[in-house]
C-alpha positions as CSV (number, residue, x, y, z in Angstrom):
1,X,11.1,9.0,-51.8
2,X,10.7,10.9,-48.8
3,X,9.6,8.2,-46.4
4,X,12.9,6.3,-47.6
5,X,15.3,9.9,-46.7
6,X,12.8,10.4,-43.3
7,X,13.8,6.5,-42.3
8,X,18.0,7.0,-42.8
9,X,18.0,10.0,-40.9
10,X,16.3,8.6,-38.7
11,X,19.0,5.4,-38.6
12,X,21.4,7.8,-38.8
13,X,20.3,9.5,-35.5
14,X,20.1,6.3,-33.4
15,X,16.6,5.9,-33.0
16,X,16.4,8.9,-31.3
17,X,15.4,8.0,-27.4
18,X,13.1,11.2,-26.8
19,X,11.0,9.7,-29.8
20,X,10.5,6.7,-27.3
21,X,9.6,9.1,-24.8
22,X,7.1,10.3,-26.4
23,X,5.4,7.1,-27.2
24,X,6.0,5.7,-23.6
25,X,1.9,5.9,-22.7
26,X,1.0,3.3,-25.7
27,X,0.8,-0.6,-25.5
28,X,3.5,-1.4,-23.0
29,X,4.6,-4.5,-24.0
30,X,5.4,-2.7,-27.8
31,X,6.7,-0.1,-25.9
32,X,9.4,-2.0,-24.3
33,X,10.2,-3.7,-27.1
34,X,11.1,-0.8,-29.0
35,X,12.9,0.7,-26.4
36,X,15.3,-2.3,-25.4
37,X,16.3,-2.5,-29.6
38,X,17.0,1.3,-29.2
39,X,19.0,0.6,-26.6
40,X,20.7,-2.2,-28.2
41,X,21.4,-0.1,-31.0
42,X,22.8,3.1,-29.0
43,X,25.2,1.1,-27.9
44,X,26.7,-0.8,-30.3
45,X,30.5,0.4,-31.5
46,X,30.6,3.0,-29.1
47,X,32.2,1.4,-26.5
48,X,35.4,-1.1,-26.5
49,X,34.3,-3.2,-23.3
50,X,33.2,-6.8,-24.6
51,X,31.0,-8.8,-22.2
52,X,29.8,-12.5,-21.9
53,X,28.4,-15.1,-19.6
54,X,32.0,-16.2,-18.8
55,X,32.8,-12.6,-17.9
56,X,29.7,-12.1,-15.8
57,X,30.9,-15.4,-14.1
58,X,34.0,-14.1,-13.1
59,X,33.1,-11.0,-11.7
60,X,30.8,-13.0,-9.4
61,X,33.0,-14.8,-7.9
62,X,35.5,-12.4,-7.5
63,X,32.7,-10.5,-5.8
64,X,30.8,-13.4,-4.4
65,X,28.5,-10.9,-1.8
66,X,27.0,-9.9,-5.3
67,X,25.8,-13.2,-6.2
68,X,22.2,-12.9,-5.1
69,X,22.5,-10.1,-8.1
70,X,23.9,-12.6,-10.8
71,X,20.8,-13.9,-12.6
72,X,19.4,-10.5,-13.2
73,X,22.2,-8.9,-14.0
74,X,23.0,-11.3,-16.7
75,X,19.4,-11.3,-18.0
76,X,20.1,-7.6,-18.3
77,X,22.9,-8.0,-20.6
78,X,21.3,-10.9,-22.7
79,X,18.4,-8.6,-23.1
80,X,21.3,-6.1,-24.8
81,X,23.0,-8.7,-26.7
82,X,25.7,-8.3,-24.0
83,X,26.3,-4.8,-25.4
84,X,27.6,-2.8,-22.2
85,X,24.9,-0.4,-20.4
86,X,27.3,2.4,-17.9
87,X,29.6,3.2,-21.4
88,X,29.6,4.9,-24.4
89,X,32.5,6.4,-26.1
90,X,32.6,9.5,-24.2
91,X,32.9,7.0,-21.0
92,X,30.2,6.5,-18.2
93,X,26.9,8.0,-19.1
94,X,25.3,10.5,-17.1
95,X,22.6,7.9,-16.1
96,X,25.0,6.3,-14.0
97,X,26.0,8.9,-11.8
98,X,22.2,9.9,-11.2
99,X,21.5,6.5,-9.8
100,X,24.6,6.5,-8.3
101,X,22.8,9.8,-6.3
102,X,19.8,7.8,-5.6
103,X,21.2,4.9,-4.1
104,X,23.2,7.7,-1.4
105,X,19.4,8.3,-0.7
106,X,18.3,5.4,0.0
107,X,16.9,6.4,3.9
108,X,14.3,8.9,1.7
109,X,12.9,6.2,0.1
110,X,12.2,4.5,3.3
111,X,14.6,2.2,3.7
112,X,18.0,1.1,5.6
113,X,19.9,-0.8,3.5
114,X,23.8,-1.0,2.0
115,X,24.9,-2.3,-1.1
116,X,27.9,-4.9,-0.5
117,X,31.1,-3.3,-1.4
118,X,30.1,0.1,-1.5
119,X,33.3,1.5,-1.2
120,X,34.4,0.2,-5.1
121,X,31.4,1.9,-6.1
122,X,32.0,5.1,-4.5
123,X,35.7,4.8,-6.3
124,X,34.0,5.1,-9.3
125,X,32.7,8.5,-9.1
126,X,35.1,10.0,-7.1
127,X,38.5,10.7,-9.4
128,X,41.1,11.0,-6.2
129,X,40.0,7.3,-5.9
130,X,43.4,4.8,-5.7
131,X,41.0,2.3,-5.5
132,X,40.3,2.1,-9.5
133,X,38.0,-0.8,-10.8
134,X,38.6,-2.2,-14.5
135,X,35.9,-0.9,-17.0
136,X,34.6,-4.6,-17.0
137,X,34.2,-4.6,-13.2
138,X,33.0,-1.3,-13.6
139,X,30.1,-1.9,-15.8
140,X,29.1,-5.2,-14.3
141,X,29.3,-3.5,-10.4
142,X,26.8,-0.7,-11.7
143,X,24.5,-3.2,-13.1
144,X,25.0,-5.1,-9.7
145,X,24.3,-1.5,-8.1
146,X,20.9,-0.7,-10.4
147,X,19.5,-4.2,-9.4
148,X,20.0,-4.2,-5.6
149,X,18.3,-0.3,-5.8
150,X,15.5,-1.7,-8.3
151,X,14.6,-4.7,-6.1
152,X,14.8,-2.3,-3.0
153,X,12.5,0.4,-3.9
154,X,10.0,-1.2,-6.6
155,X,9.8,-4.9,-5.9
156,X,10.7,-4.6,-1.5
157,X,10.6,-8.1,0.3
158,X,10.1,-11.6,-1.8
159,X,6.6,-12.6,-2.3
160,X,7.1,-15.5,-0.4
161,X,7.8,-13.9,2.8
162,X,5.0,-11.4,2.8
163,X,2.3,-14.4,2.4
164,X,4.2,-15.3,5.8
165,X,2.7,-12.5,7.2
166,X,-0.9,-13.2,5.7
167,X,-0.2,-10.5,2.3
168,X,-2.1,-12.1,-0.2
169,X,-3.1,-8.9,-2.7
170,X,-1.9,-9.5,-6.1
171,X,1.9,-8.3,-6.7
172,X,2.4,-6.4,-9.8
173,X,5.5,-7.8,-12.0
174,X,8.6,-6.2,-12.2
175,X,11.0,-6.8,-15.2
176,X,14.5,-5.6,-14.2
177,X,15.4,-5.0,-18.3
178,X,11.9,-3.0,-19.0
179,X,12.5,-0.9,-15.6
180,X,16.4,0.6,-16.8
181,X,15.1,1.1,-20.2
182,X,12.2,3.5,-18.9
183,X,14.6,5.1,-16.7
184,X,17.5,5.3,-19.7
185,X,15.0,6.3,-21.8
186,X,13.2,9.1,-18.9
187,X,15.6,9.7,-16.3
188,X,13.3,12.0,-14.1
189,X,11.2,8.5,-13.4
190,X,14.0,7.9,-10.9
191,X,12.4,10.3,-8.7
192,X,8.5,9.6,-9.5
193,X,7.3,6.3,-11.2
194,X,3.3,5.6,-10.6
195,X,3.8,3.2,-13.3
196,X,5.8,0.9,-11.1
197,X,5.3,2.3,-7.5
198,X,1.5,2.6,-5.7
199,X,0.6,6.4,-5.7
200,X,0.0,6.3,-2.1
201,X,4.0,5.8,-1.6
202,X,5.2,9.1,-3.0
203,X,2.6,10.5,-0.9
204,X,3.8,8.8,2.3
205,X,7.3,10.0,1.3
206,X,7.0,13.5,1.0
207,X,5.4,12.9,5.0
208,X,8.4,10.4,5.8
209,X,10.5,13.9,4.7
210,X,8.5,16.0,6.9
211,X,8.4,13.6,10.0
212,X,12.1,13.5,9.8
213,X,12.9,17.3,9.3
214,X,10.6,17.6,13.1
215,X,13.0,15.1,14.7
216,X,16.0,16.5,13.0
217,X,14.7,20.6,14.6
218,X,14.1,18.3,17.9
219,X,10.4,19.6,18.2
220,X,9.0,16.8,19.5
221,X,9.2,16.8,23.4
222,X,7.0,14.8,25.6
223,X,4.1,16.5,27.1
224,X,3.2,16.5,30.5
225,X,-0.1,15.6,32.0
226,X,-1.3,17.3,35.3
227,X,-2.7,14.1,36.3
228,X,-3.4,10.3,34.7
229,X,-7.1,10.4,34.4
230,X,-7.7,14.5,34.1
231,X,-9.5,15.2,30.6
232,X,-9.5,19.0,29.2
233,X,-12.4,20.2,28.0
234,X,-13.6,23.9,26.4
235,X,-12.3,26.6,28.2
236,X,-10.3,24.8,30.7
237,X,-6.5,26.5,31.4
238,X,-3.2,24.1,31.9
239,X,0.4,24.2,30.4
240,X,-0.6,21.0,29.2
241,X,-3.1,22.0,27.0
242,X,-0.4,25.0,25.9
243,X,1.7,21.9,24.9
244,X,-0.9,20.3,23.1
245,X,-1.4,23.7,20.7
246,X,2.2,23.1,19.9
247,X,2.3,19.7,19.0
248,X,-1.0,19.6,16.9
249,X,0.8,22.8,15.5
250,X,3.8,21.0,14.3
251,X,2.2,17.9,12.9
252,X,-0.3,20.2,10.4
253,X,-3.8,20.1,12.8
254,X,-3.6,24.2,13.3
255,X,-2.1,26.4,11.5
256,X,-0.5,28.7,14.1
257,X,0.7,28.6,18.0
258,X,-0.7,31.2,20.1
259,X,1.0,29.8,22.8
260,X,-1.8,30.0,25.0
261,X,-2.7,27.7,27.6
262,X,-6.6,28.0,27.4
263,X,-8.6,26.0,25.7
264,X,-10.3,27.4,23.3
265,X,-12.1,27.0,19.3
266,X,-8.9,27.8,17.5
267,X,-7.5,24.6,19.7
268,X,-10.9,22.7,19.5
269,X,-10.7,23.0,15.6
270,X,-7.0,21.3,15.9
271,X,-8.7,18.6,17.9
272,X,-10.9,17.5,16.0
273,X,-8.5,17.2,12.8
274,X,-6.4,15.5,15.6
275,X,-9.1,12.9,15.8
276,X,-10.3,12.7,12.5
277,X,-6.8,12.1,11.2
278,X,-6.4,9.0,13.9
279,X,-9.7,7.5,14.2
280,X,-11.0,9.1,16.9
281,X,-14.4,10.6,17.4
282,X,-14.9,14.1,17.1
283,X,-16.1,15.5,19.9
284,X,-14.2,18.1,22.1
285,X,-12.8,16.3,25.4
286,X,-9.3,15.7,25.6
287,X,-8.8,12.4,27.1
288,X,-5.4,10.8,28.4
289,X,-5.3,8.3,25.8
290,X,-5.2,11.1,23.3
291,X,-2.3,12.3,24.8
292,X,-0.6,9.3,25.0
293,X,-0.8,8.8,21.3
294,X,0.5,12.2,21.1
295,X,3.7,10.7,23.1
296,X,4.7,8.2,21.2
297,X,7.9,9.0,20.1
298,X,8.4,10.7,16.7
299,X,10.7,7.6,15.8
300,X,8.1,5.6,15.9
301,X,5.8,7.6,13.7
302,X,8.8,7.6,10.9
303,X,9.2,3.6,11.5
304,X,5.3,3.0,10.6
305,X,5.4,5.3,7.6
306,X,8.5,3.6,6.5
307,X,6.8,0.3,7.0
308,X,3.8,1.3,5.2
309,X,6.0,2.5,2.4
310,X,7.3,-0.8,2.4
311,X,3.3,-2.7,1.8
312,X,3.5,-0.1,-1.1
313,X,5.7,-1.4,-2.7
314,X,3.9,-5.0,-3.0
315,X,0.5,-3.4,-4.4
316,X,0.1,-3.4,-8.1
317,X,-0.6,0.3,-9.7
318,X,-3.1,-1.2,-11.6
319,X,-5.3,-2.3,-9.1
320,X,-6.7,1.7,-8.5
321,X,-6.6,2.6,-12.0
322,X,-10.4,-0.2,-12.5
323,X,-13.6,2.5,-13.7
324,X,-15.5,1.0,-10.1
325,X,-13.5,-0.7,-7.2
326,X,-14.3,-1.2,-3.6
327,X,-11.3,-1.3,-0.9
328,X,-11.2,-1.6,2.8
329,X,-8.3,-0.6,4.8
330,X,-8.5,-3.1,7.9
331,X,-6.9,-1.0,10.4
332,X,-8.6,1.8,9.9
333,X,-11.8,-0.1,10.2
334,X,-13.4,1.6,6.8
335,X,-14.7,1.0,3.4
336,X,-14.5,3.1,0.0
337,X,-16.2,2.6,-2.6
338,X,-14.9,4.5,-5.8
339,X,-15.7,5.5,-9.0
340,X,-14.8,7.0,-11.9
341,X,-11.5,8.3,-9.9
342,X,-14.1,9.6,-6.8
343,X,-15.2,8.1,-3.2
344,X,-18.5,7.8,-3.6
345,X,-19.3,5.7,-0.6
346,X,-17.1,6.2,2.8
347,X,-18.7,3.5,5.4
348,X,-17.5,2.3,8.8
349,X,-16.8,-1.0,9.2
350,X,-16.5,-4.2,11.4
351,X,-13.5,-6.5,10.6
352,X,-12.2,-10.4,12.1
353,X,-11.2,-9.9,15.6
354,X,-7.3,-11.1,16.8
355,X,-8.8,-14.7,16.7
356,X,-10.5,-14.4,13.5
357,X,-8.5,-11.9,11.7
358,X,-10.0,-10.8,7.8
359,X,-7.4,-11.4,5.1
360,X,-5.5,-9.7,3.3
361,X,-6.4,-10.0,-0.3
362,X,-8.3,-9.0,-3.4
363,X,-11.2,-10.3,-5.6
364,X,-14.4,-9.5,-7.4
365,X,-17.6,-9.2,-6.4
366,X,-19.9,-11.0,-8.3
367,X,-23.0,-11.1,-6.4
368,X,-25.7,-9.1,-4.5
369,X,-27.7,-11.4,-2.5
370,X,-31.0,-9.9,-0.9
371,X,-32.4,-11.2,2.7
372,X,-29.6,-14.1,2.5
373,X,-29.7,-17.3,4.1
374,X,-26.7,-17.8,7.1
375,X,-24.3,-20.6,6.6
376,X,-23.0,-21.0,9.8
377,X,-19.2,-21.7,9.6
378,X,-18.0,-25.2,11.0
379,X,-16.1,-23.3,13.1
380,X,-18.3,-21.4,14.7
381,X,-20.9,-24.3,14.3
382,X,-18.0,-26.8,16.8
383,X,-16.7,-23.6,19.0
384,X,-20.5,-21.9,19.8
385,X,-23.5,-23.5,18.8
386,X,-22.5,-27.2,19.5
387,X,-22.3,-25.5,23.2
388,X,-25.7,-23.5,23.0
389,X,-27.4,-26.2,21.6
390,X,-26.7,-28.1,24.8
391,X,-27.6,-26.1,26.7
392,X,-31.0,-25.1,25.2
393,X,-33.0,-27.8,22.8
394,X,-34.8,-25.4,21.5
395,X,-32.1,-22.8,20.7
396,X,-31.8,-23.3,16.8
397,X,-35.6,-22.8,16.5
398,X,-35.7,-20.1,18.9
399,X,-32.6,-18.1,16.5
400,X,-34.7,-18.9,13.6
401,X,-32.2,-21.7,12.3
402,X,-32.7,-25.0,11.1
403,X,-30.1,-28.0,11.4
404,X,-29.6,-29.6,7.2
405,X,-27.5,-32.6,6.7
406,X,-24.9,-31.4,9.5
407,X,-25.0,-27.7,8.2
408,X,-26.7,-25.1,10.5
409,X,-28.6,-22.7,8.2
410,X,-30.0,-19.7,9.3
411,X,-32.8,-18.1,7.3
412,X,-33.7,-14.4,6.5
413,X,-34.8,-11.7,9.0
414,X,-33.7,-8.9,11.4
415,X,-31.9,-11.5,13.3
416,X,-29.5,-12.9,10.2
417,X,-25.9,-11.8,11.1
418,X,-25.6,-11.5,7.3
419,X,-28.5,-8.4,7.1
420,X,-30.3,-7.4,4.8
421,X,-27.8,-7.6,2.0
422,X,-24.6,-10.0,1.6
423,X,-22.1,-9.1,-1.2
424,X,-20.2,-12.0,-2.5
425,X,-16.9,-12.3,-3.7
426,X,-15.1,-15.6,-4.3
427,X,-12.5,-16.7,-2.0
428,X,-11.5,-19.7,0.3
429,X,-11.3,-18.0,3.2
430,X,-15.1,-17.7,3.5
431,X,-15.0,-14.1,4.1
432,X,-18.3,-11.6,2.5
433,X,-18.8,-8.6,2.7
434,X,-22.4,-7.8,4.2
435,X,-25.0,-6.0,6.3
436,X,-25.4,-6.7,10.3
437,X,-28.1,-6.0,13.0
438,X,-25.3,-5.5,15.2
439,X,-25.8,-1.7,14.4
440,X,-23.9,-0.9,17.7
441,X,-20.2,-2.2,17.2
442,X,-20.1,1.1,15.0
443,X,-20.2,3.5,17.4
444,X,-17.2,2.3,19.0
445,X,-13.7,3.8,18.1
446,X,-12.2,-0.3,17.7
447,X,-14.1,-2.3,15.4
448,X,-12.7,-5.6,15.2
449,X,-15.1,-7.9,16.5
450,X,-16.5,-10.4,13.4
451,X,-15.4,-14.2,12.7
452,X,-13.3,-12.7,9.9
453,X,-16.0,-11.1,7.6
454,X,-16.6,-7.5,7.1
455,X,-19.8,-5.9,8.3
456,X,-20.2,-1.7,7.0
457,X,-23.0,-0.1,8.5
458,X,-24.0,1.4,5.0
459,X,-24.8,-1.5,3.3
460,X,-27.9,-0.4,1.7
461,X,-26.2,2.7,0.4
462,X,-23.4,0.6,-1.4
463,X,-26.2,-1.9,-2.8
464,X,-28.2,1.0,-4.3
465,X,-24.9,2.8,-5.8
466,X,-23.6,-0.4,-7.5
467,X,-27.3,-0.8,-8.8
468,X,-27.4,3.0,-9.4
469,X,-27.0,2.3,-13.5
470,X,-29.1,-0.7,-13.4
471,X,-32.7,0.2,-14.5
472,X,-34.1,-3.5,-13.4
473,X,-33.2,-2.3,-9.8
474,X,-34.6,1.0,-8.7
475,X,-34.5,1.9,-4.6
476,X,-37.6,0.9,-4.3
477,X,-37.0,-3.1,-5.6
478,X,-33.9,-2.8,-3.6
479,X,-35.9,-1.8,0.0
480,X,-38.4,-4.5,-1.3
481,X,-35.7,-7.4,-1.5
482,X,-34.5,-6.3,1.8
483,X,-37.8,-6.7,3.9
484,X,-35.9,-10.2,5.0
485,X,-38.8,-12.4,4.1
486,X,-37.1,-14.2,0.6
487,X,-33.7,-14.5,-0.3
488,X,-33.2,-12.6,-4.0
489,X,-29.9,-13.1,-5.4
490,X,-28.9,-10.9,-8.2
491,X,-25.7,-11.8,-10.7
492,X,-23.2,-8.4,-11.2
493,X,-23.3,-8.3,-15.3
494,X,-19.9,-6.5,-14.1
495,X,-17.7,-7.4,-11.3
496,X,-16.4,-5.2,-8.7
497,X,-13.0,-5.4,-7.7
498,X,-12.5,-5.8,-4.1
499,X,-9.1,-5.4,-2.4
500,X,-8.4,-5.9,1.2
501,X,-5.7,-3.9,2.3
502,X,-4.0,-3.4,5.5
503,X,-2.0,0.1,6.3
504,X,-1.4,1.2,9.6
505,X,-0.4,4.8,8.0
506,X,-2.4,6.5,5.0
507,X,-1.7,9.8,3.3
508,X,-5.0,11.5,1.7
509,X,-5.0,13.6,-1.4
510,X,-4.8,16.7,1.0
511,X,-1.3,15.6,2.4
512,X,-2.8,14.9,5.9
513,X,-1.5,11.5,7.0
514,X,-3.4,9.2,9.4
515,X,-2.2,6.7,11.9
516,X,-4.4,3.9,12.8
517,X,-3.8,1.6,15.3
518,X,-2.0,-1.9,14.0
519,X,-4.7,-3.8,15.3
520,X,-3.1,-7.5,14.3
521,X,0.3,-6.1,15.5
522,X,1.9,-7.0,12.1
523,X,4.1,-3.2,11.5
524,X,6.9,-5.3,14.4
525,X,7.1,-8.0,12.1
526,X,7.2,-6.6,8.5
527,X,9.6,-3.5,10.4
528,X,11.8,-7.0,11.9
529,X,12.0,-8.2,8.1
530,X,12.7,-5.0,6.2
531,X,15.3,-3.9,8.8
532,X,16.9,-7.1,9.4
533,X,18.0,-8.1,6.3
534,X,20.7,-5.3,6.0
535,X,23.6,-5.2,6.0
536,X,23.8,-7.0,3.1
């Protein structure tokens, strides 16, 4: 008898939406179920606006610079039984107005765009409006409004544009209806969702907000070298170096300005953050081409981190969330290896050079191959050895190669480009992820210089933490396998995931933000895309 009292007070109360809420971390496909028939249901008799497709159709074309809207915003109603979403009885919900706010702040999520007829919206909240829209119009121009912001800040540009400009990581997918009922449902995700947005965005947000507040002060002024080639070094004295102090003060790197012009260990400890923070190395000489990165104009700082929020916005949440997962960002030249929510592994590495550049993309390692064999690439098989080899008849033998069937193999040793160790991962761009004898290429502050794969100088260090659980492969089988006499392949009973990522800006769990260097000068093109496609 209870349960039967429990479930019409329950009816009575609507389905109450903060019982959703509290439910909102279990199965998400139940969960949005639930909350679109709670929606449905809230809704139903408490408004007299009547919608349908012919109504929808209407508006459309009497507001035909929606239309690029119309196909979500009638799956939105169809979802709702073409119930209306902005009213109740009382009139517009409060919901409304709050993205109605976020929309007017659009520039602090990164972006610079306008919603076609802006002006009718902004009649809508503001009562000395003469301008009045119809409740119909009304309802189906906020829907219009929620969809242009949704596709703005959680989807960004089309999928088929970004694999234009070589983007190939999974996309996570973004259901217009599930999206409004979280927010309905949880307002405050308006201002934080790491169930739809890439934690690294809100991160590069809060330093978009800080980047911005500099230019706004104006605290950004060039400094002046006392001559093109001088570097400054401990305990040299310039207003240069005084200039310096300020500017690493104002991006973070020291805490306070002493205004002095000396250089000393307070500055040298700024320095080296400096460097650390930009891919530098850390040593103390101040160099000219650290302080012409130091003069690039602050606008151009907030256009990469706006750009970078942007790639952000195309990476699926779900991809960091794996128990083991290996990424490299490209133009940072670097590999991580986590686990359990911690970097285990930081290693430097080597990735495709201009000609060759390394994909952008994700997969799963499958496969730790010991002392591999070399599969020379056609390519590199038609551009370079075709050339060597006539040159020198003995050249394959002398490299330790052996021509098979038209393929040019190279076998295990000190010599392999591979390594020691290759780590596989299926893809058709031919691209591992391996050891190199080329230990030198890491010492430099650039690093792209392969055919397209990536080369990390630790790759003994990652084979033996993958291995680390494994009790078939202790250090010492692993330093055995990688003598370069046999090749030993071993099958993952657990595949990695891998993601190849590319971010020219990257925000660490500290706040400090680094800027790398956009080595396949792609920020001018995405920045061309994003930017250009406004005013809509």
């Amino acid at each position: 008898m209870r349960n039967v009292v429990l479930s019409i007070v329950i009816l009575l109360f609507g389905f109450s939406l903060a019982s959703v809420s509290r439910n909102r971390n279990n199965n998400l496909a139940a969960n949005e179920t639930s909350r679109a028939q709670v929606l449905q249901e809230s809704t139903i008799d408490k408004s007299p606006i009547n919608i349908d497709s012919t109504i929808i159709s209407s508006f459309f074309k009497k507001y035909p610079d929606l239309k690029k809207y119309r196909s979500d915003v009638n799956a939105l109603y169809k979802n709702r039984k073409y119930n209306p979403i902005w009213y109740d009885k009382k009139g517009l919900i409060e919901f409304a107005s709050l993205l109605y706010s976020k929309v007017n702040l659009l520039e602090e999520e990164g972006l610079k765009s306008r919603l076609a007829y802006k002006n009718k919206i902004d009649g809508i909240f503001n009562t000395e409006s003469e301008d009045n829209l119809s409740q119909i119009d009304t309802e189906i121009m906020l829907s219009s409004m929620y969809v242009f912001y949704a596709k703005k800040v959680y989807q960004g540009i089309d999928t088929e544009k970004i694999r234009e400009i070589g983007w190939f990581l999974p996309r996570k997918n973004l259901s217009y209806e599930c999206l409004l009922d979280s927010l309905l449902v949880d307002p405050k995700l308006l201002s934080k969702n790491e169930e739809q947005l890439f934690r690294q965005y809100y991160k590069l947000r809060d330093v978009l907000k800080k980047y911005r507040q500099i230019e706004k002060n104006g605290d950004w002024n060039p400094i002046t070298m006392d001559s093109l080639g001088k570097e400054y070094k401990l305990s040299d004295s310039s207003k240069t170096i005084g200039q310096i102090r300020h500017r690493l003060f104002v991006t973070g790197d020291l805490k306070q300005d002493s205004k002095s012009n000396l250089y000393d260990l307070e500055l040298l400890e700024g320095i080296l953050n400096y460097k650390k923070r930009n891919g530098y190395k850390a040593n103390y000489i101040i160099e000219p081409k650290h302080i012409q990165r130091m003069n690039i104009p602050i606008e151009k700082y907030i256009k990469t981190i706006m750009v970078n929020m942007e790639r952000c916005r195309w990476i699926d949440p779900e991809l960091t969330k794996a128990d083991e997962y290996i990424i490299i960002n490209i133009p940072s030249y670097k590999l991580l290896y986590k686990k359990n929510g911690k970097t285990e592994l930081e290693s430097k590495a080597i990735v495709g050079k201009n000609m060759t550049e390394t994909v952008v993309f994700s997969s799963n390692v499958s496969k730790i191959i010991f002392s591999p064999f070399w599969n020379v690439p056609k390519s590199i098989i038609d551009n370079e050895l075709m050339i060597a080899m006539a040159r020198d008849k003995n050249y394959l033998a002398s490299h330790n190669m052996v021509w098979d069937k038209g393929k040019v193999v190279q076998k295990p040793g000190a010599s392999n480009p591979m390594g020691l160790v290759k780590f596989v991962f299926p893809n058709s761009n031919d691209i591992y992820l391996h050891d190199t004898p080329a230990k030198s290429f890491f010492q430099y502050e650039y690093g792209a210089f392969s055919h397209g794969c990536i080369n990390i100088n630790k790759a003994k260090e990652l084979a033996e933490l993958i291995l680390k659980d494994d009790p078939n492969w202790p250090i010492e089988r692993i330093s055995e396998a990688m003598k370069g006499e046999k090749e030993t392949t071993y099958v993952l009973k657990k595949k990695i995931p891998i993601h190849i990522g590319y971010f020219t800006a990257w925000v660490n769990d500290s706040g400090e933000i680094s800027f790398y260097n956009d080595v396949y000068s792609r920020d001018d093109r995405l920045a061309e895309l994003l930017f250009s496609e406004d005013p809509e």
